[in-house]
CHARMM-style PDB file with segment names, atoms N, HN, CA, C and O in Angstrom:
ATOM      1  N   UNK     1     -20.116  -3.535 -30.351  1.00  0.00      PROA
ATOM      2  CA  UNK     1     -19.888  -3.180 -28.958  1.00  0.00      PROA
ATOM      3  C   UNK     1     -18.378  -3.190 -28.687  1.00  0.00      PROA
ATOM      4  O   UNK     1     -17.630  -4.104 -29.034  1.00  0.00      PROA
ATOM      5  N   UNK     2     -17.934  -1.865 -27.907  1.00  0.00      PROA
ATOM      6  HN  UNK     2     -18.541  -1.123 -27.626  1.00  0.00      PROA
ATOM      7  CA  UNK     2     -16.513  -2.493 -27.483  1.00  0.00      PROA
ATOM      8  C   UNK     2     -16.349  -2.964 -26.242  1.00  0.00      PROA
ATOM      9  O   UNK     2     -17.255  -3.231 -25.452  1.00  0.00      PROA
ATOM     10  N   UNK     3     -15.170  -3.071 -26.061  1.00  0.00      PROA
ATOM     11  HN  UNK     3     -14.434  -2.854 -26.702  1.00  0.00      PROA
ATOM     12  CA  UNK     3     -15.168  -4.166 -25.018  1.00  0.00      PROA
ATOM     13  C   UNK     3     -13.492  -3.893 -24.513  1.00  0.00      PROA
ATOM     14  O   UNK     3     -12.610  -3.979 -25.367  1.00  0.00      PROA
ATOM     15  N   UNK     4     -13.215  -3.631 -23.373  1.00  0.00      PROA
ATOM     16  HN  UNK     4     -13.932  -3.561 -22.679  1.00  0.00      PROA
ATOM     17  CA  UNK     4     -11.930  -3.513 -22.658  1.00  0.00      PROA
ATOM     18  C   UNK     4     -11.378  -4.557 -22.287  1.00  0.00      PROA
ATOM     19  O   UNK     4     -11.677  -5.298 -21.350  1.00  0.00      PROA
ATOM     20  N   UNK     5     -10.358  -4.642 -23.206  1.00  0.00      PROA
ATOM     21  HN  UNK     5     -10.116  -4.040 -23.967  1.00  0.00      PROA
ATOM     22  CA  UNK     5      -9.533  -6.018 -22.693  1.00  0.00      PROA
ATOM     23  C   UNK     5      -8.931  -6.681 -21.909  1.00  0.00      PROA
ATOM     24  O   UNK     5      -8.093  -5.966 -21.360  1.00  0.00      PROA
ATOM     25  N   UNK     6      -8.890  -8.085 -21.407  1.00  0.00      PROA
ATOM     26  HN  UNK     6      -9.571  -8.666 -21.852  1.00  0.00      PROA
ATOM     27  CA  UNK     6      -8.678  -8.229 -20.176  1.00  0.00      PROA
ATOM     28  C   UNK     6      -7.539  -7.851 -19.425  1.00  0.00      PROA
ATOM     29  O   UNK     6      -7.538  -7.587 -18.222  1.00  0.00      PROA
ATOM     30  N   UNK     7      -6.384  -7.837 -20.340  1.00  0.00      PROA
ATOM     31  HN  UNK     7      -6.384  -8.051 -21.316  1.00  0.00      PROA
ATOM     32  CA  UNK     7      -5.372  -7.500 -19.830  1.00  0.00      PROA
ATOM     33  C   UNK     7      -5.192  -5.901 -19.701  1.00  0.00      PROA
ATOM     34  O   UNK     7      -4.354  -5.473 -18.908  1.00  0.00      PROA
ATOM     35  N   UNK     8      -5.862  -5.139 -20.364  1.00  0.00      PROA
ATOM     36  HN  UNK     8      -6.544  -5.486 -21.008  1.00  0.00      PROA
ATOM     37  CA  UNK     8      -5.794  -4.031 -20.015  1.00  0.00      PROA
ATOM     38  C   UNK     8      -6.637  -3.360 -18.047  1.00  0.00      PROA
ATOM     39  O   UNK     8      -6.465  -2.379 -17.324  1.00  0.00      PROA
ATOM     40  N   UNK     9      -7.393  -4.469 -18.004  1.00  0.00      PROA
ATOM     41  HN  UNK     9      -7.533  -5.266 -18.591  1.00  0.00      PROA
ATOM     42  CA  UNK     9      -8.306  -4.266 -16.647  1.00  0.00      PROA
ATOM     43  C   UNK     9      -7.020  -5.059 -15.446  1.00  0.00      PROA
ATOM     44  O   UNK     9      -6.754  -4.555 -14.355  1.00  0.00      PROA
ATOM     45  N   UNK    10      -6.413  -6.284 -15.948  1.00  0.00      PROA
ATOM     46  HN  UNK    10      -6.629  -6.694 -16.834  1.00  0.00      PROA
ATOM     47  CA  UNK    10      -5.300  -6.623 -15.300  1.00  0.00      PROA
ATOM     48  C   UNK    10      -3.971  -5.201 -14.656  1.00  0.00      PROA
ATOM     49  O   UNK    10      -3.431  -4.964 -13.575  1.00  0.00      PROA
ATOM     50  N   UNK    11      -3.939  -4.626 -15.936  1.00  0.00      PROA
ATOM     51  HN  UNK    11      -4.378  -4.818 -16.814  1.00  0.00      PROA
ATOM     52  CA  UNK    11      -2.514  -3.675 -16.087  1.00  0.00      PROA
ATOM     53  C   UNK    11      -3.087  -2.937 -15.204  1.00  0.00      PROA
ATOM     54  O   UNK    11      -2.367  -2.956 -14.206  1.00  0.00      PROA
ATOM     55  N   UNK    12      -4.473  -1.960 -14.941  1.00  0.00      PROA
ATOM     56  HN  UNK    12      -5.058  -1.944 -15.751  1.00  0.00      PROA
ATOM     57  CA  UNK    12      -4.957  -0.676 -14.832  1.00  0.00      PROA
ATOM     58  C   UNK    12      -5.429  -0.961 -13.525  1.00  0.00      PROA
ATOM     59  O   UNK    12      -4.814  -0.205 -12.773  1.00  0.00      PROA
ATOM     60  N   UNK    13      -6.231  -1.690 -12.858  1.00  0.00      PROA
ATOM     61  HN  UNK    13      -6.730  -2.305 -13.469  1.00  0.00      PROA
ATOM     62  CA  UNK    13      -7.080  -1.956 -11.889  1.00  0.00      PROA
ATOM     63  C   UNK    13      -6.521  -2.590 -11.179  1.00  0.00      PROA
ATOM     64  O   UNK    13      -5.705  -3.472 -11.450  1.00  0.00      PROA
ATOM     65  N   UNK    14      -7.101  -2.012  -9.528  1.00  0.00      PROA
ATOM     66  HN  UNK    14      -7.763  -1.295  -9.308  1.00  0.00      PROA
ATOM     67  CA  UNK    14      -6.806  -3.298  -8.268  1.00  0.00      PROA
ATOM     68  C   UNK    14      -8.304  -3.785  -7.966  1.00  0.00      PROA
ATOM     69  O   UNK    14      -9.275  -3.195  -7.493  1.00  0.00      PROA
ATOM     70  N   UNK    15      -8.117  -5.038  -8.406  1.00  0.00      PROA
ATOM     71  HN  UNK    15      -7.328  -5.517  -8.790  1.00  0.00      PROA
ATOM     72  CA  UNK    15      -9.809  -5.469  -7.548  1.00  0.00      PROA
ATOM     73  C   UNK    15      -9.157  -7.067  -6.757  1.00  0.00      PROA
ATOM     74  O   UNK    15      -8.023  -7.515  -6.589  1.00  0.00      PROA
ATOM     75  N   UNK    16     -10.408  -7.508  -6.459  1.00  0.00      PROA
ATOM     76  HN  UNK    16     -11.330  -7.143  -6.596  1.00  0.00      PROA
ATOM     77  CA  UNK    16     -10.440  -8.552  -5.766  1.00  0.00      PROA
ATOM     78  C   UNK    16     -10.631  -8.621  -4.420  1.00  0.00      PROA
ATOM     79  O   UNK    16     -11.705  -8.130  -4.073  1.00  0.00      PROA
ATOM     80  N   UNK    17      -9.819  -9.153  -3.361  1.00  0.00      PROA
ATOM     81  HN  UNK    17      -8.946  -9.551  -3.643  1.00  0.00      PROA
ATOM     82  CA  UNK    17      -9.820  -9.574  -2.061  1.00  0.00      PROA
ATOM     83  C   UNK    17      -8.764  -8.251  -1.667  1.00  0.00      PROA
ATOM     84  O   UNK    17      -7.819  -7.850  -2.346  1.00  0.00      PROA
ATOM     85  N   UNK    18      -9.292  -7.670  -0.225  1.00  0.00      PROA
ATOM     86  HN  UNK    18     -10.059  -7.996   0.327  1.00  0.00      PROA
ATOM     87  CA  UNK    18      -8.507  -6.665   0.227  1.00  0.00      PROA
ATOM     88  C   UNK    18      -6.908  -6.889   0.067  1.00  0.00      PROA
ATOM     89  O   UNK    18      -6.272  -5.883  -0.247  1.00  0.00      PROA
ATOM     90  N   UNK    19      -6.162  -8.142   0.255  1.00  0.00      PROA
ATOM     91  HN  UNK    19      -6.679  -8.960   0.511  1.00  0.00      PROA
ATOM     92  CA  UNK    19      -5.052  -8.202  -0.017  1.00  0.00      PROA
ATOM     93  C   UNK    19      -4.926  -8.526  -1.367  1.00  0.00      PROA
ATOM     94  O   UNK    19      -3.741  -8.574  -1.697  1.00  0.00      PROA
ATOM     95  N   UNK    20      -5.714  -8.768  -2.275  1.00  0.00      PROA
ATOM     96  HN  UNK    20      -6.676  -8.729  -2.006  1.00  0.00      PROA
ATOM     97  CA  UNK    20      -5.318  -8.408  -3.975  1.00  0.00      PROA
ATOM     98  C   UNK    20      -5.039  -7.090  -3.821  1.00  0.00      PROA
ATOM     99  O   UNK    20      -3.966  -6.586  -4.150  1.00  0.00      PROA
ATOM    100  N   UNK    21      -6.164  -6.369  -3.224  1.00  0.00      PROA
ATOM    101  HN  UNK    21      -7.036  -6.779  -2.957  1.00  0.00      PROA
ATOM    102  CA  UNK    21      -5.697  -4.704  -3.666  1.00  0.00      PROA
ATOM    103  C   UNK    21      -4.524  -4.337  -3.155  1.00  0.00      PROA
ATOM    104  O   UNK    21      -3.720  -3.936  -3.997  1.00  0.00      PROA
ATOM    105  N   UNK    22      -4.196  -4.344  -2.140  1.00  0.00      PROA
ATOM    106  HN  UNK    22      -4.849  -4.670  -1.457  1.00  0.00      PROA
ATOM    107  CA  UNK    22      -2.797  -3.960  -1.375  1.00  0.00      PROA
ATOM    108  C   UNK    22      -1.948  -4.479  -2.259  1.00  0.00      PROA
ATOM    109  O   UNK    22      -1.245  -3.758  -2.967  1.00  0.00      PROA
ATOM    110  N   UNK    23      -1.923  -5.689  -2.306  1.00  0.00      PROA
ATOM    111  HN  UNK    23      -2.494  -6.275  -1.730  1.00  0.00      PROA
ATOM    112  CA  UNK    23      -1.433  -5.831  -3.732  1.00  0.00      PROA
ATOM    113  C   UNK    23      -0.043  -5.244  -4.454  1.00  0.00      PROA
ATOM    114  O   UNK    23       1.169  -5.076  -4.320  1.00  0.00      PROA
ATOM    115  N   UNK    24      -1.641  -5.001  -5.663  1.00  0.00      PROA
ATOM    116  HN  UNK    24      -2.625  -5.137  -5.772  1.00  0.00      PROA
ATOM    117  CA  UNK    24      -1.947  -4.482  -6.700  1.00  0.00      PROA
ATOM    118  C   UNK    24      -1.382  -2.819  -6.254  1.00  0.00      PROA
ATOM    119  O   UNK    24      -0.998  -2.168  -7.226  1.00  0.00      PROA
ATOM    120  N   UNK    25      -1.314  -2.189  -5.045  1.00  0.00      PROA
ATOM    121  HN  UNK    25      -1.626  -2.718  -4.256  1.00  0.00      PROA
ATOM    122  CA  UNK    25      -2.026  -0.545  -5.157  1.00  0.00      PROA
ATOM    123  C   UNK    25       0.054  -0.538  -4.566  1.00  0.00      PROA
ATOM    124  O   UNK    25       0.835   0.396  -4.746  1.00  0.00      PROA
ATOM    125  N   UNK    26       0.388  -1.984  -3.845  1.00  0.00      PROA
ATOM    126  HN  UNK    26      -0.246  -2.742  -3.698  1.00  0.00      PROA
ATOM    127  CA  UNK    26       2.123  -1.695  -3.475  1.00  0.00      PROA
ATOM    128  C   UNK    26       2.761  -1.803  -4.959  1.00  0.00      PROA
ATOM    129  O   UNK    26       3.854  -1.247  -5.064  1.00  0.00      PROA
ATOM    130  N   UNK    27       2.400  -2.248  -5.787  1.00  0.00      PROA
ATOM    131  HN  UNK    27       1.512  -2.700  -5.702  1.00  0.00      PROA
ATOM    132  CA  UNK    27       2.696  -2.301  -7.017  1.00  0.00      PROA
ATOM    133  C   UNK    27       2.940  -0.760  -7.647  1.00  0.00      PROA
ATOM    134  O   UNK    27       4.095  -0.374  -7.827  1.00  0.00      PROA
ATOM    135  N   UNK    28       1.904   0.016  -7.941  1.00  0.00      PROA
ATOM    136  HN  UNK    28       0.966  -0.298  -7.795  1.00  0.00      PROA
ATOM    137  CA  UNK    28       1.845   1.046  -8.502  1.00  0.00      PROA
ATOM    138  C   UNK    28       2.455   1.853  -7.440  1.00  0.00      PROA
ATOM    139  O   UNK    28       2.939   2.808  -8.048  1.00  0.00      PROA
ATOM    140  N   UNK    29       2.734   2.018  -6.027  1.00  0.00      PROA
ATOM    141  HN  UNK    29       2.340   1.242  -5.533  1.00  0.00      PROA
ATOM    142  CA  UNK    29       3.263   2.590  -5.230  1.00  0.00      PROA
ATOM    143  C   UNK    29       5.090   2.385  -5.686  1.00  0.00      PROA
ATOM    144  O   UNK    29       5.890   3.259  -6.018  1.00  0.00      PROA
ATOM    145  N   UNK    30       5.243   1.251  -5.571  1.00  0.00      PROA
ATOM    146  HN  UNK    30       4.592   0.542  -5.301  1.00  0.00      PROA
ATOM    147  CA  UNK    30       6.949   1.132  -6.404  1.00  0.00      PROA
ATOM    148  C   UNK    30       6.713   1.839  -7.367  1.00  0.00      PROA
ATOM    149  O   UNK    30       7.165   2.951  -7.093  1.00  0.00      PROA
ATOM    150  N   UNK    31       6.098   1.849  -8.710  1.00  0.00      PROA
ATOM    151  HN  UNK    31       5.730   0.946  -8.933  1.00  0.00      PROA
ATOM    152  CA  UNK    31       6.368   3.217  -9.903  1.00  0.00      PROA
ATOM    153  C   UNK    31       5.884   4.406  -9.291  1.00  0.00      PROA
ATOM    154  O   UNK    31       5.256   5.221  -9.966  1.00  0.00      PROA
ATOM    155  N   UNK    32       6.083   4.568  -8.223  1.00  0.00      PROA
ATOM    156  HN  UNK    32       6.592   3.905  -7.674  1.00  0.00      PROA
ATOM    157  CA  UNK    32       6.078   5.923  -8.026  1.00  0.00      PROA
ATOM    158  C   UNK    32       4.844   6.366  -8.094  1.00  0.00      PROA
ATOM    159  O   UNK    32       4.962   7.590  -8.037  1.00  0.00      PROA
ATOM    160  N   UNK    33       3.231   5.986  -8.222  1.00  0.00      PROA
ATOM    161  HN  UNK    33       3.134   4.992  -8.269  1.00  0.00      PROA
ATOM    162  CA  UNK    33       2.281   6.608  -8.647  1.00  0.00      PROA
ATOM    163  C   UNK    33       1.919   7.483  -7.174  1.00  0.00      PROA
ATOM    164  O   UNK    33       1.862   6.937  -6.072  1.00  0.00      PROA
ATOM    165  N   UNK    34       1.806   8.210  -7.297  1.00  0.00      PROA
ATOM    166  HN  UNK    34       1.852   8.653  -8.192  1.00  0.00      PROA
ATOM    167  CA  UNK    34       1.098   9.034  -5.711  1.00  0.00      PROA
ATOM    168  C   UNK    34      -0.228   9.508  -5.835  1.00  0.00      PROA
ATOM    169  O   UNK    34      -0.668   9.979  -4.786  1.00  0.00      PROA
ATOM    170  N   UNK    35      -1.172   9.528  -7.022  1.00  0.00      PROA
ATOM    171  HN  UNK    35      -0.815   9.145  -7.874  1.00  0.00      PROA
ATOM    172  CA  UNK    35      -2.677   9.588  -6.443  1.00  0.00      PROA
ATOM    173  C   UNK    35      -3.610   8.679  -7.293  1.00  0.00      PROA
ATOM    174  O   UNK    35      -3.329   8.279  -8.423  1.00  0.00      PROA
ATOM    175  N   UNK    36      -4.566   8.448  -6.727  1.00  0.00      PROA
ATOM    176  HN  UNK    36      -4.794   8.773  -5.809  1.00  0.00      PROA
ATOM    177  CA  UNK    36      -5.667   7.208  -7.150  1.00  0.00      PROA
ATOM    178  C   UNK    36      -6.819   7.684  -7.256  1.00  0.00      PROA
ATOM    179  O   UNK    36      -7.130   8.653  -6.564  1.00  0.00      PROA
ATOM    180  N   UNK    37      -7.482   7.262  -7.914  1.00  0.00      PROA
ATOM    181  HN  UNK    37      -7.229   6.475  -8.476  1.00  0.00      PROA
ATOM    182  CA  UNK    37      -8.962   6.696  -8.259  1.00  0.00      PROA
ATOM    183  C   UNK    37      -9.234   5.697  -7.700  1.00  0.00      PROA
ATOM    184  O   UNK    37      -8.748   4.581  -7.886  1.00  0.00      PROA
ATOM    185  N   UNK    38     -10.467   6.186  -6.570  1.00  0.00      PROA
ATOM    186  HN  UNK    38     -10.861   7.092  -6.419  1.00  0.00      PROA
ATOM    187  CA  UNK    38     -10.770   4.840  -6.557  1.00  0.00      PROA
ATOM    188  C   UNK    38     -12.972   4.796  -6.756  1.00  0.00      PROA
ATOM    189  O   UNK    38     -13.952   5.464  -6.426  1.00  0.00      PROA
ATOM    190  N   UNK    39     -12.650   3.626  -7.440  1.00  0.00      PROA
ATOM    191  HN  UNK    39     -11.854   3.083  -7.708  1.00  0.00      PROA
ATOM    192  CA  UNK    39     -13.952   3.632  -7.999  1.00  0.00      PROA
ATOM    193  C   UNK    39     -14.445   2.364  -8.301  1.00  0.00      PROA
ATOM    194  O   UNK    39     -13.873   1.466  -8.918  1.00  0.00      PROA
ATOM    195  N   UNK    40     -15.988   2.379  -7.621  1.00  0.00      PROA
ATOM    196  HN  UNK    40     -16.452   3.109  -7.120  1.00  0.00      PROA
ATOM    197  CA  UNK    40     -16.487   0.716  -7.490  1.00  0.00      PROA
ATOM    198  C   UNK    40     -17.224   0.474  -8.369  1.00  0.00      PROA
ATOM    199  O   UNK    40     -18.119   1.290  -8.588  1.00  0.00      PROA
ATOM    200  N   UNK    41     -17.118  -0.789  -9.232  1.00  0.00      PROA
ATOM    201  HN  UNK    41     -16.391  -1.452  -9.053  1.00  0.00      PROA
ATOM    202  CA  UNK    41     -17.662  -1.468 -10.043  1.00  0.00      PROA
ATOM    203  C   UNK    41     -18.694  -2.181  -9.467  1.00  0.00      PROA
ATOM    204  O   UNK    41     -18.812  -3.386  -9.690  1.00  0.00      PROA
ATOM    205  N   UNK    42     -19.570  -1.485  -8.646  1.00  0.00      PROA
ATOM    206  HN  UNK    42     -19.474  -0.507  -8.465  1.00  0.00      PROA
ATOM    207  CA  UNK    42     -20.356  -2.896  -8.044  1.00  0.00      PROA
ATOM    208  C   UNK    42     -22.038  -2.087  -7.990  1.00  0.00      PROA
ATOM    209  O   UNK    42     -22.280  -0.922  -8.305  1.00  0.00      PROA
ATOM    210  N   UNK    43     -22.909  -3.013  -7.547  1.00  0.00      PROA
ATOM    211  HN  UNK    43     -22.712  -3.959  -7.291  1.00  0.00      PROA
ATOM    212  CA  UNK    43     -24.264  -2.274  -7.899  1.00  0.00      PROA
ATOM    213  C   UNK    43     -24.284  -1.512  -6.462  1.00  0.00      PROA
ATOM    214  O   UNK    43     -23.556  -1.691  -5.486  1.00  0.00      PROA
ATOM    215  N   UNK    44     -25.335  -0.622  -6.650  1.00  0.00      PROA
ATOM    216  HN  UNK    44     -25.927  -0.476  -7.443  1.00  0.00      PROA
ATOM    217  CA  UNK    44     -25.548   0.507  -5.926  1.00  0.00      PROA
ATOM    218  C   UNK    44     -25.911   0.174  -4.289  1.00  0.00      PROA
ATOM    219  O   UNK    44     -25.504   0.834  -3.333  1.00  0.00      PROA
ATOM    220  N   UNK    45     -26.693  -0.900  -4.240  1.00  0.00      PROA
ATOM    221  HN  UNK    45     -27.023  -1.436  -5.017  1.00  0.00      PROA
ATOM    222  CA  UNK    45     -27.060  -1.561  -2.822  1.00  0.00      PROA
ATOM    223  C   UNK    45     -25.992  -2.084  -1.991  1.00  0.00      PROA
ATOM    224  O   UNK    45     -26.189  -2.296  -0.795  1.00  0.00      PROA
ATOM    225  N   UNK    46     -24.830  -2.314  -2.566  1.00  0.00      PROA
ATOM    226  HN  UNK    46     -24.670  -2.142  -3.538  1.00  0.00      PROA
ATOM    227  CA  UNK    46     -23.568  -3.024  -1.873  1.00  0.00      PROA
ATOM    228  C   UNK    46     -22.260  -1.855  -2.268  1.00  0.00      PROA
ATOM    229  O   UNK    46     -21.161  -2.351  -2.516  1.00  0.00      PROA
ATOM    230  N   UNK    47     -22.375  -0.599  -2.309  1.00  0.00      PROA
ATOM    231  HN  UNK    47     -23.268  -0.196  -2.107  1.00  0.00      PROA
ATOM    232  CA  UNK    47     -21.550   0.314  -2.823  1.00  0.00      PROA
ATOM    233  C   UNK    47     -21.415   0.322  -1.309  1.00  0.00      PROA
ATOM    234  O   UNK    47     -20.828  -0.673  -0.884  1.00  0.00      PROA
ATOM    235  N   UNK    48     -21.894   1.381  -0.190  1.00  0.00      PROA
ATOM    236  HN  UNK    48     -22.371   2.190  -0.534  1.00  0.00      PROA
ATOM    237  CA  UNK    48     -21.522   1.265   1.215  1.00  0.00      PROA
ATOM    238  C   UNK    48     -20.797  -0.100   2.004  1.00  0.00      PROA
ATOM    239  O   UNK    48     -19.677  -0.030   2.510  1.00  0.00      PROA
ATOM    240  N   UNK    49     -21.414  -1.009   2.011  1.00  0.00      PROA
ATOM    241  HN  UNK    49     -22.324  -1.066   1.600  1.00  0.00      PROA
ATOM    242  CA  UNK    49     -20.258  -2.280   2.230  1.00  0.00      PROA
ATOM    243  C   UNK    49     -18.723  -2.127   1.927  1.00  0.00      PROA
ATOM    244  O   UNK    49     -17.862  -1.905   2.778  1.00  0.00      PROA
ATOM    245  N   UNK    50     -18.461  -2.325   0.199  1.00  0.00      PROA
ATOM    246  HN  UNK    50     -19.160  -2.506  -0.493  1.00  0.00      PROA
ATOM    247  CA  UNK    50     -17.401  -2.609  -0.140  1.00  0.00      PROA
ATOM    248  C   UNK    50     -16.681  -1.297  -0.488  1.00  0.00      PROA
ATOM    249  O   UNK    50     -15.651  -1.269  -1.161  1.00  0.00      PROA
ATOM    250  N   UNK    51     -17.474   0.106   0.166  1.00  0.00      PROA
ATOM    251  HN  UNK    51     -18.310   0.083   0.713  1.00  0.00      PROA
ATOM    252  CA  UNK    51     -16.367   1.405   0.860  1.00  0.00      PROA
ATOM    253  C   UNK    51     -16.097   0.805   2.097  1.00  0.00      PROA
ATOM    254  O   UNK    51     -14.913   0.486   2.200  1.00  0.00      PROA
ATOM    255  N   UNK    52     -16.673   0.588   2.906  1.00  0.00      PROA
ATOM    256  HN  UNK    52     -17.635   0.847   2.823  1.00  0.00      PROA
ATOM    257  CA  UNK    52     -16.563   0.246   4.062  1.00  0.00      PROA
ATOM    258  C   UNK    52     -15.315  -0.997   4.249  1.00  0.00      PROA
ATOM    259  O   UNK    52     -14.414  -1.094   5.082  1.00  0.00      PROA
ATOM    260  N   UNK    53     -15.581  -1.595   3.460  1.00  0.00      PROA
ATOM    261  HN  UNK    53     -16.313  -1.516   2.783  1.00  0.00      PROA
ATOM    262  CA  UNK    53     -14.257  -2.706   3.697  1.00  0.00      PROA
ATOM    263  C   UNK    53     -13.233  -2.063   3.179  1.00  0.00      PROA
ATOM    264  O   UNK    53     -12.248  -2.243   3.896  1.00  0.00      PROA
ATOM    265  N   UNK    54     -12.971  -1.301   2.138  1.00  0.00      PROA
ATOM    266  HN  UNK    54     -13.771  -1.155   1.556  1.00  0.00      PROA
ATOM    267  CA  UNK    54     -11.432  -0.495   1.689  1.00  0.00      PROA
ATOM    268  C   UNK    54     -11.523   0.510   2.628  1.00  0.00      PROA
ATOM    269  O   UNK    54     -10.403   0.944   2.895  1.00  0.00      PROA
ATOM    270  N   UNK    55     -12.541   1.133   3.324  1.00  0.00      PROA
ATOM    271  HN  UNK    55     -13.451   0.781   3.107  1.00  0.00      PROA
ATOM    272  CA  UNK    55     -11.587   2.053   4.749  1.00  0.00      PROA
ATOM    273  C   UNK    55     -11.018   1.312   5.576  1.00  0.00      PROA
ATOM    274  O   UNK    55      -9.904   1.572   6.030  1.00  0.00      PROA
ATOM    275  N   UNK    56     -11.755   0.203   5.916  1.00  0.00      PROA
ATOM    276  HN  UNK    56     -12.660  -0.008   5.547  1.00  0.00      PROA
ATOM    277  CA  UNK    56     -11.181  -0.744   7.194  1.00  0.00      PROA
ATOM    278  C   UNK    56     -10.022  -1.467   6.823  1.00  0.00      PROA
ATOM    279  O   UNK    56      -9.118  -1.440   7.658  1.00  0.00      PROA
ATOM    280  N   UNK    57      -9.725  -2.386   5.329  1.00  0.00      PROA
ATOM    281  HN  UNK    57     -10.459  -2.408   4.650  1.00  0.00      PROA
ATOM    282  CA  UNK    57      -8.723  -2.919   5.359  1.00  0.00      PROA
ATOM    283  C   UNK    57      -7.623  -2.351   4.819  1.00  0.00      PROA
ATOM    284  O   UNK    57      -6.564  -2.132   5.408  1.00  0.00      PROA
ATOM    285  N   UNK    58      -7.961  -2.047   3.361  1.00  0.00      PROA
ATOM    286  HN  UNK    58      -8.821  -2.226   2.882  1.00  0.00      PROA
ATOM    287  CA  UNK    58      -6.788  -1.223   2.815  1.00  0.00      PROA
ATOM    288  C   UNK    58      -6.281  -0.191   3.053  1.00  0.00      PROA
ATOM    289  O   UNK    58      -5.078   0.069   3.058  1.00  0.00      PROA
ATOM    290  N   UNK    59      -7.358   0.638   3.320  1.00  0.00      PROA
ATOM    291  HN  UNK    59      -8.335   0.427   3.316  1.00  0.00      PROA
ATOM    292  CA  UNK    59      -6.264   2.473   3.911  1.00  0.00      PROA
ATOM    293  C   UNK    59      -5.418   2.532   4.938  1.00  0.00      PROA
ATOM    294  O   UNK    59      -4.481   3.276   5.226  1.00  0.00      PROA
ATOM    295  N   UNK    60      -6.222   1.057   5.736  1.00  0.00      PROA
ATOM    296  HN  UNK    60      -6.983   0.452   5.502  1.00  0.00      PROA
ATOM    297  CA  UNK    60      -5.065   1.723   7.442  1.00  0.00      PROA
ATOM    298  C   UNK    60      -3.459   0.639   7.009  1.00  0.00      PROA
ATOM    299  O   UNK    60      -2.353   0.814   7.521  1.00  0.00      PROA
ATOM    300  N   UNK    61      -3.785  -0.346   6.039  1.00  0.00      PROA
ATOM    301  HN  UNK    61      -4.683  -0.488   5.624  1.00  0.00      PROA
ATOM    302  CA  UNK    61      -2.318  -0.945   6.010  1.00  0.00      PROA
ATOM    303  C   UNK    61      -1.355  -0.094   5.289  1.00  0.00      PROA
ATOM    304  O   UNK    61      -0.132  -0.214   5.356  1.00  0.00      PROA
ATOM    305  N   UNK    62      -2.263   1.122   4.319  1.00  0.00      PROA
ATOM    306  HN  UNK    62      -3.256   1.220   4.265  1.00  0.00      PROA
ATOM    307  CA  UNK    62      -0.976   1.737   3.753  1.00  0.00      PROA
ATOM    308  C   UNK    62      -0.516   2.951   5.122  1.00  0.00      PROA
ATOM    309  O   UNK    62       0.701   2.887   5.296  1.00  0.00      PROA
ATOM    310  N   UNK    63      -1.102   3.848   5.951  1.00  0.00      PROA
ATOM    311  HN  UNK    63      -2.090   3.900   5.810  1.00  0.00      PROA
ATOM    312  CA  UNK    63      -1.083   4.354   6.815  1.00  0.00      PROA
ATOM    313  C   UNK    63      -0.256   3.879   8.008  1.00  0.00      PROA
ATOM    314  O   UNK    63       0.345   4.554   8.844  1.00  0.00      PROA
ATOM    315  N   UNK    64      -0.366   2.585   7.891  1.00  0.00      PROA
ATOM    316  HN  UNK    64      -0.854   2.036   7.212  1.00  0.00      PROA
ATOM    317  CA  UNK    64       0.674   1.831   9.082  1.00  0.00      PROA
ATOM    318  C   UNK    64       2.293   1.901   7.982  1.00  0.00      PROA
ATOM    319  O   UNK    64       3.408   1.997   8.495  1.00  0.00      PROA
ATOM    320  N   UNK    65       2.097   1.838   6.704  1.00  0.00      PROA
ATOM    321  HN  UNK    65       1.191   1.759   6.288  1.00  0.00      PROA
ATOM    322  CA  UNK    65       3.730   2.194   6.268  1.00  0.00      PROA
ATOM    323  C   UNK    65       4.419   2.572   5.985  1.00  0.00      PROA
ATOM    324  O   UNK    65       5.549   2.289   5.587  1.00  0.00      PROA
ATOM    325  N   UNK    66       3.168   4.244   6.322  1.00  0.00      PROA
ATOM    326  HN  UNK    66       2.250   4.473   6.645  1.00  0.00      PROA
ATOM    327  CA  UNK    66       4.301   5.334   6.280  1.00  0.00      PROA
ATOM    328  C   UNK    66       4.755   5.896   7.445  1.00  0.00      PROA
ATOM    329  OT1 UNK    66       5.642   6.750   7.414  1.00  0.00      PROA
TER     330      UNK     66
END
């Protein structure tokens, strides 16, 4: 089996708590990255929720800084 290493899910991914992601996403915003993927690791019954919390928390703080 392979298996993605942790530090590679560290380097590549924002997860956690809405301010991990902000984060994580002001991070890749300093290198300059300008478009994302975003894509949930989570089961299908709680997929609407945790969109629902990255419209509400994370999109409007990057929107408030531009």
């Amino acid at each position: 089996m392979d298996v993605v290493p942790l530090e590679a899910i560290d380097d590549f991914f924002a997860y956690g708590s809405p301010d991990d992601c902000i984060g994580e996403i002001e991070r890749y915003f300093k290198a300059r990255v300008k478009h994302f993927i975003v894509a949930m690791f989570v089961q299908l019954k709680i997929m609407k929720e945790k969109l629902q919390l990255y419209a509400e928390k994370i999109v409007p703080y990057f929107k408030e800084e531009k």
